[in-house]
C-alpha positions in Angstrom: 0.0 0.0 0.0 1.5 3.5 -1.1 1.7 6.0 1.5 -0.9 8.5 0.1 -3.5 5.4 0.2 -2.4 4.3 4.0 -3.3 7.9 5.3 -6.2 7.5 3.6 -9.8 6.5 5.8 -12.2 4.3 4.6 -14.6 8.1 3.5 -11.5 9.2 1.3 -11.2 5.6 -0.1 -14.7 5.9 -0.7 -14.7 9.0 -2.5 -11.6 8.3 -4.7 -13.7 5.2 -5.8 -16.5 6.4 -6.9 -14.5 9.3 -8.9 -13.3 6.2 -10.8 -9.9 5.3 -9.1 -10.0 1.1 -8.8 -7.0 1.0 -6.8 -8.8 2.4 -4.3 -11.5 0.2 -4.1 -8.8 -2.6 -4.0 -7.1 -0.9 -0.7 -10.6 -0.6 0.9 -11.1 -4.8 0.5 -8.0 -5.4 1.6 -8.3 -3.1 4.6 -11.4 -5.2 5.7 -10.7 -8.7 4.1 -9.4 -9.4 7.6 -12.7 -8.4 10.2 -14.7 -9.8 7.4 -13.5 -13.0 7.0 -13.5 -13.4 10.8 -16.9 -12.5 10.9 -18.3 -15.1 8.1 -15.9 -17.9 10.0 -17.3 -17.3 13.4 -21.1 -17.8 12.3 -20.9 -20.3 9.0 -21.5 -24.3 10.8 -18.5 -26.3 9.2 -16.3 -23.1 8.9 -16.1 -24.6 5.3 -13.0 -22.5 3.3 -14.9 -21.9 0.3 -18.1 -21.2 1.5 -16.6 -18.0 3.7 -14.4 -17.0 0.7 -17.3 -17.0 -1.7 -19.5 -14.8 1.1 -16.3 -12.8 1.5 -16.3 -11.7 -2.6 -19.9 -11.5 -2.4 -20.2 -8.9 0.1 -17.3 -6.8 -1.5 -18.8 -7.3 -5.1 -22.3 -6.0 -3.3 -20.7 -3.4 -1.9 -18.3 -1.9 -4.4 -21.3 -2.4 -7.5 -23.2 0.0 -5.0 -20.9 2.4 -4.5 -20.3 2.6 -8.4 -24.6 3.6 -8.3 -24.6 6.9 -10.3 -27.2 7.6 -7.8 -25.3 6.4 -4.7 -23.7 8.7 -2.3 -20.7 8.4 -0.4 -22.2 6.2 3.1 -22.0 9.1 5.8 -20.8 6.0 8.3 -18.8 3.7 6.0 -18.4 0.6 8.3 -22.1 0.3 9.8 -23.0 0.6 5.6 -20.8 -1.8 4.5 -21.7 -4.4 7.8 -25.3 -4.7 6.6 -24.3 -5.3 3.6 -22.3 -8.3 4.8 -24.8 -9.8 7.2 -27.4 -9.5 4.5 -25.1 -11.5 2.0 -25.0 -14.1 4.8 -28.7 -14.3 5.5 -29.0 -14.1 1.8 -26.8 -17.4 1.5 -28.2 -19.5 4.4 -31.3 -19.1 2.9 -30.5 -21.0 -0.2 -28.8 -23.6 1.6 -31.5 -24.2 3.8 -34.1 -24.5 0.8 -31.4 -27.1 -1.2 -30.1 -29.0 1.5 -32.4 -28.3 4.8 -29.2 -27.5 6.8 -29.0 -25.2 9.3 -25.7 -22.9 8.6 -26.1 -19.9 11.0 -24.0 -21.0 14.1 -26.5 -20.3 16.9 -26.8 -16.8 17.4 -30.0 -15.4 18.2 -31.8 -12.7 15.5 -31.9 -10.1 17.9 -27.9 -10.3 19.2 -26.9 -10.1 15.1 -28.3 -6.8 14.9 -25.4 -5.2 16.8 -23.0 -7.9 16.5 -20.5 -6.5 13.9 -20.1 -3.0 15.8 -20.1 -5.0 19.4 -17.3 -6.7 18.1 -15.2 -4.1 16.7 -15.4 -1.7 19.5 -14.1 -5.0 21.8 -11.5 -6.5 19.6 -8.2 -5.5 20.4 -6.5 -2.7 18.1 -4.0 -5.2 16.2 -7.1 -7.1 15.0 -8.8 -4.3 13.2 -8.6 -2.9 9.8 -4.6 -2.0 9.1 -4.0 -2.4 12.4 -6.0 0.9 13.9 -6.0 2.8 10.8 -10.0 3.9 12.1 -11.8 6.8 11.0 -12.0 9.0 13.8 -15.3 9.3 14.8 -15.2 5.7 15.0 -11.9 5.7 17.4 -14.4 8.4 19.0 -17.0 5.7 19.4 -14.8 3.3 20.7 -13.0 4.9 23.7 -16.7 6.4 25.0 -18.2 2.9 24.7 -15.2 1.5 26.9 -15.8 4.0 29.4 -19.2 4.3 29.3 -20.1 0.6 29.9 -19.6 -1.6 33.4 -16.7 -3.8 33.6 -18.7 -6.7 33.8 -21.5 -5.8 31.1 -18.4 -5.5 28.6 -17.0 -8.8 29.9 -20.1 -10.8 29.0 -20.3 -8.5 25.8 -16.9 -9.5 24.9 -17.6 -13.3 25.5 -20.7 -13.6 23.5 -19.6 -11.6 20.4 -16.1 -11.8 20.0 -14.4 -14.4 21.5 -18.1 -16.5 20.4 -18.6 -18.3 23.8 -21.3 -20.0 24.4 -24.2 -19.1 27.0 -22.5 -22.1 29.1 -19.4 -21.2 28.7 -19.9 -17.8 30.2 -21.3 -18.9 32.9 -19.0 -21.1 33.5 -16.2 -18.7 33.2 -18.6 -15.7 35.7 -19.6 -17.9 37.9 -23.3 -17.8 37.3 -26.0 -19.5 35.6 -26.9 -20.3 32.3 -29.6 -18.8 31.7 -28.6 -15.7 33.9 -25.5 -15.5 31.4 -28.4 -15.1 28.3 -30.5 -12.4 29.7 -27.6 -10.6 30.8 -26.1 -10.8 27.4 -29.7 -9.6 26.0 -29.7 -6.9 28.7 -26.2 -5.5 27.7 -27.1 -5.5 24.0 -30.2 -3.4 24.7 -28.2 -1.0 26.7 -25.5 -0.8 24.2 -28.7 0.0 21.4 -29.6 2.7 23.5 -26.9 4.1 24.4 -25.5 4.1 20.7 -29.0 5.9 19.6 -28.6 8.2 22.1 -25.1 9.5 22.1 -24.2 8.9 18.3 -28.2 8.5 16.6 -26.6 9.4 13.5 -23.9 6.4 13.7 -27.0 3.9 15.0 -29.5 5.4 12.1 -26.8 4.3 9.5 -26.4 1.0 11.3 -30.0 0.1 10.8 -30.0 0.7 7.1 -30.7 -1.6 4.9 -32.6 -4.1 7.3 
């Protein structure tokens, strides 16, 4: 990557692609290949090779075809944009495996937890694992370090469980010391309070996150 495209955020990358420059719509996949293959890996049953790799390609092809739109503009919050595009490619894809096979390929995660899953888990993985190693557009870095503060030791803990390191409801338990079941409806209860507290503090960033459902 040169050094005018490494200073570049995911907006500017954005922009220079849709005013026709492909290399920069090549340094915007590559910047998220990483997150995104993660993300199909940790929720496709069978963690089959190809099958992540095709949804991988898909979701760039989806996006980058949209951002080429003559009457597209450029996403005003580029990740949550380009994460509903992914989890809709997913849904999109277990849906015709389901109707040609009857499998089941979504790795049990309840609707209502995917609906903040991809932000939950960027704000909580640590900053070598994200995009260029914490090359973030700012408001996003912005996001992160009030969300940190912001949220109980112990709410982020199970948050961090669930969503990144994809534990189990068990398995947290296990690891807090409480029950089951106790482990779920905490996990529900810190989603709903990260929801709200994401529509309140940044409603723009949560309206963009909710496109395209």
């Amino acid at each position: 990557m040169s050094n005018t495209y490494e200073a570049y955020n995911d907006t500017q990358l954005v922009q220079s692609y849709q005013a026709d420059d492909e290399k920069a719509g090549d340094i915007l996949c590559q910047r998220h290949k990483g997150p995104l293959y993660k993300f199909f890996k940790n929720r496709i049953r069978g963690n089959r090779k190809e099958d992540i790799e095709v949804l991988v390609q898909e979701t760039f092809l989806e996006a980058l075809k949209s951002l080429r739109n003559p009457k597209a503009s450029t996403p005003k919050h580029f990740q949550a944009w380009f994460w509903t595009i992914a989890k809709r490619v997913m849904r999109d894809w277990i849906n015709v495996q389901e109707k040609q096979s009857g499998r089941v390929s979504l790795v049990g995660v309840p609707d209502p937890e995917l609906e903040q899953t991809s932000i939950i888990e960027f704000l909580l993985a640590p900053v070598e694992d994200e995009p260029e190693y914490g090359v973030l557009e700012s408001e996003f870095g912005r996001i992160r370090r009030h969300f940190e503060e912001a949220f109980p030791p112990k709410a982020l803990a199970i948050l961090q469980l669930r969503f990144y390191e994809n534990k189990t409801f068990r398995e947290i338990g296990k690891a807090l010391n409480i029950e089951t079941g106790t482990a779920k409806l905490k996990c529900y209860r810190a989603v709903e309070k990260f929801r709200t507290w994401l529509e309140k503090h940044y409603p723009d960033y949560y309206r963009s996150l909710n496109e395209g459902r």
